[in-house]
N, C-alpha and C positions, 0 to 999 in steps of 0.2 A: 786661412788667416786667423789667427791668435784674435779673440773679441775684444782686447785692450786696445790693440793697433788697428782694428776695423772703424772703431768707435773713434778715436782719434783721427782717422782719414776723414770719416762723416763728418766732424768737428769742422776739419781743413776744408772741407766742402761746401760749409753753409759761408763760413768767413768768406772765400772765393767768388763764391755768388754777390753776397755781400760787395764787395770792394767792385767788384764789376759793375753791377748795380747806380753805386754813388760814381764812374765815371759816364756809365750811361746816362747818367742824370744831368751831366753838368752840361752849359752848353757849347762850349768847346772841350772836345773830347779829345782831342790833342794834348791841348794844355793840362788836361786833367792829368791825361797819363803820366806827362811830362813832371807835374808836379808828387804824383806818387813815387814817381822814377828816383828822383830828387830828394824822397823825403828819405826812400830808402836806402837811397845810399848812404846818407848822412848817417841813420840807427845803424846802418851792418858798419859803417867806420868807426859807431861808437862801439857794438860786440865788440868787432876784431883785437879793439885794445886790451881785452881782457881773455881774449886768447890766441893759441899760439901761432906763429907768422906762417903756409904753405910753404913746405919744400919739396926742391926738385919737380918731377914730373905733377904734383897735385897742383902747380901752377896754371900748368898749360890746358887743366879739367876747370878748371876757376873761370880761369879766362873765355875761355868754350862755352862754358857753362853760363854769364855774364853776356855774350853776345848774342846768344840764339835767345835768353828771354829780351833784348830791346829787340830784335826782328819779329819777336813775337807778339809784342805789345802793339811796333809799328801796324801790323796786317789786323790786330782786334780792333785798334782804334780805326783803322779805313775799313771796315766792316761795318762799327759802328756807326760810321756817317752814314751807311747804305740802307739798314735795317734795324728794327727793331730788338731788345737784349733776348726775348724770349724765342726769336730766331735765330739770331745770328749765336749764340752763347752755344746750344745743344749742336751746333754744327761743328763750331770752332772746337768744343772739349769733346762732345762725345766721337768725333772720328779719331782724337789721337789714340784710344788705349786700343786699333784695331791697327794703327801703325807702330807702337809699341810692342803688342803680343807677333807679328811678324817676326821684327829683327830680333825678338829675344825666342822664337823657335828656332832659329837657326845661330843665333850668336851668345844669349843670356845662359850663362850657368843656373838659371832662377828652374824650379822645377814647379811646371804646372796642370793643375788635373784636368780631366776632359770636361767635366761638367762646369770648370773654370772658362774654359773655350767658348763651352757653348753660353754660357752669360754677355761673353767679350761678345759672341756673333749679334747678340739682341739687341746688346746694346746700340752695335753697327747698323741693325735694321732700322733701329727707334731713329737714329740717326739720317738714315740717307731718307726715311719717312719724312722728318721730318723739314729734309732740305728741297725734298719734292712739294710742300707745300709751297714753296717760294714759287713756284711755278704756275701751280692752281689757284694763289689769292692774286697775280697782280701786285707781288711785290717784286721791288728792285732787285733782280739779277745778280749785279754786281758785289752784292755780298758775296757769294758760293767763293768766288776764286780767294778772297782774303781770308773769310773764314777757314777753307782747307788749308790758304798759308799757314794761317795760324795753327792750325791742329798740325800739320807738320814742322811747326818749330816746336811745337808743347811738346810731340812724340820726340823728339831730339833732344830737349831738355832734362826729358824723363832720361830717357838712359844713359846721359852723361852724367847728371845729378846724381843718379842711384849709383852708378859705378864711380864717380870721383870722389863722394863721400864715403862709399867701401874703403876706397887707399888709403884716404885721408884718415880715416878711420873715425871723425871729429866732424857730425854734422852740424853744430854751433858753427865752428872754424870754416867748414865750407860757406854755406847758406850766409854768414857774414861779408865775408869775402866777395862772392857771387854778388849780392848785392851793391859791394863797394863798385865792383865791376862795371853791371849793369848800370849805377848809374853814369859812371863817367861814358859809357858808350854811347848808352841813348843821349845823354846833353850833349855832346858831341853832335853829335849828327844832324840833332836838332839846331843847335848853334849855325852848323855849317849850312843847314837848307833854309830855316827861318828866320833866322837872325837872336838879336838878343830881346825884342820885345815881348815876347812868346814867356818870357822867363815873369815877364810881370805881370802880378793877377790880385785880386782884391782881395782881402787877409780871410773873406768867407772861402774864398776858392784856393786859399791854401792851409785852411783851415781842413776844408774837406779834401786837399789831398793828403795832406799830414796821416787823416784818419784812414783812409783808402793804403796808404805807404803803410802803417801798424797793422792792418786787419792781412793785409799781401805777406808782409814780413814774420808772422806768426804762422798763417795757411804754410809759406812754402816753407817755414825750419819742420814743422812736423811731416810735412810727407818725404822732406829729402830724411827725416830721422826713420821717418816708417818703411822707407826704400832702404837701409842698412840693416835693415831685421825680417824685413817679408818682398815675396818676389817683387819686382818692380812690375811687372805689366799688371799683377794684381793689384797693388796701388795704386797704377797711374787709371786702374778702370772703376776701382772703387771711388778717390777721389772724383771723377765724372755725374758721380753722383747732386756736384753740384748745378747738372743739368738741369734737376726739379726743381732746386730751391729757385734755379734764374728763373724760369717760369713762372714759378705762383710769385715772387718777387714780381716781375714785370707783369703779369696780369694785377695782381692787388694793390700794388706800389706802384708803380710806376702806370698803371691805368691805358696799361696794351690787350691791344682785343685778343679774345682765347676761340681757338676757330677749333670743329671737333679734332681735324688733322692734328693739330698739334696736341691734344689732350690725348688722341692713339698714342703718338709718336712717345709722347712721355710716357705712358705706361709701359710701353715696350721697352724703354731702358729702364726702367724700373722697375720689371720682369728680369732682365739681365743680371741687375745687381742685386736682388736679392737669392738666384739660383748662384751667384759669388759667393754669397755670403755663407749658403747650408750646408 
């Protein structure tokens, strides 16, 4: 991977953590999402006008693309209610780029090296390491199933994003779009399960989704622009990277205890990504 576009996933990486961060913070992590959802659709309505309308089949990559991230916001935030972001975060991202380098050996045209693999595998290990701590601290269980939901919509995300922006050829115009999407799905559904109070919040909490909605909206135009120029499993495992910043973020910010297991766990994807990188 070209050092312009590594550095640039890194970037999308810390922003990632970031935004995840400020909805771990807030105290309904629902509404949080909801209002990030919300903010972002409104900015990719505002791109879209200034670029050009999807045609034909790049619709129905939009569309796709637009539902699998609200099902995946759905399963981070009931994660979130379960466990802590410095758990729940390296489970939800780090297992997608081992469901992503799967379907793209057998289905990606993307061409990848073996010492690429073997980073993807460490990452994997640092990964299930670190989902085994859930076990050995006496923490809530019921993360693991939402968490892997989530890294199963993230890996589904990845390769419809990287291939619907290939067609489109116009990662502005997608990543815009996707957004417009996203938001009407997820308020939707939200509408239909919790009614319309959910939508009201005090101007700090939409304050702080605003900024959580920019810092998301910036992360995902450059990885879906970094998937039109480099293999996608390798972006979507480099991007993972924002596994560490959630950690030292939720140990030093958000003041979550750092138990050895998880300071392995993180070196071990951290080992992954930098044998990616050489």
């Amino acid at each position: 991977m070209d050092i312009k576009i590594f550095l640039a996933v890194l970037f999308a990486a810390v922003l990632h953590a970031s935004w995840n961060a400020v909805i771990r913070s807030n105290g309904d992590r629902f509404q949080g999402m909801l209002l990030l959802t919300v903010s972002q659709g409104l900015m990719g309505l505002v791109m879209a006008v200034f670029v050009p309308l999807p045609s034909g089949q790049i619709w129905l990559w939009v569309v796709a693309s637009g539902a699998l991230h609200s099902f995946y916001k759905m399963f981070l935030v009931a994660a979130y209610q379960q466990g802590d972001l410095s758990r729940v975060y390296p489970i939800a991202r780090g297992t997608a780029p081992l469901f992503v380098v799967v379907v793209g050996f057998f289905w990606l045209p993307d061409s990848v090296q073996f010492k690429e693999y073997m980073g993807i595998g460490l990452i994997g290990i640092g990964v299930m390491l670190m989902a085994q701590g859930v076990f050995s601290s006496g923490e809530s269980r019921r993360l693991i199933p939402f968490a892997l939901g989530s890294a199963l919509c993230t890996a589904a995300y990845s390769i419809v994003d990287g291939l619907g922006a290939r067609i489109a050829m116009d990662a502005t115009m997608f990543t815009a779009w996707m957004f417009v999407f996203d938001g009407l799905i997820f308020s939707t559904i939200t509408l239909a399960t919790r009614g319309r109070k959910v939508f009201i919040a005090p101007h700090k909490v939409w304050v702080l989704g605003v900024v959580a909605g920019a810092l998301s909206l910036v992360t995902y135009w450059i990885v879906v622009w970094a998937m039109t120029v480099a293999p996608i499993a390798l972006v979507a495992a480099v991007r993972e990277t924002s596994v560490l910043f959630a950690v030292l973020i939720g140990v030093f910010v958000l003041r979550e205890k750092i138990s050895l297991g998880k300071a392995v766990a993180a070196a071990v994807i951290l080992m992954g990504i930098i044998i990616i990188r050489l």
